[in-house]
N, C-alpha and C positions, 0 to 999 in steps of 0.2 A: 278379787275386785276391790275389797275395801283396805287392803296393803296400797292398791294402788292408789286411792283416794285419800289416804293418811300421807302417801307421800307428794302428795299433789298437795295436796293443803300445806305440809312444813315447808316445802318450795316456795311456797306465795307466801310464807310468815317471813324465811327467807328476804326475800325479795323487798317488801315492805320495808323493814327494817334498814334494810340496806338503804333503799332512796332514801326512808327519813333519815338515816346518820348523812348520806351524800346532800340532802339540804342544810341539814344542820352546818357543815363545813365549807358550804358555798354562804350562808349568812355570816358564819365567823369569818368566814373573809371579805366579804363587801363591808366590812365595817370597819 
């Protein structure tokens, strides 16, 4: 249960990460 929950949570750090570099690279382009 808690393998599962570790891998549940690095998925969402994942995840995070990702959108904020993908905003980062939609602001270095509207600019």
């Amino acid at each position: 249960m808690r393998q599962a929950f570790c891998y549940v949570k690095s998925l969402a750090d994942q995840t995070q990460t990702y959108t904020e570099r993908a905003k980062l690279n939609i602001n270095n382009k509207s600019r």
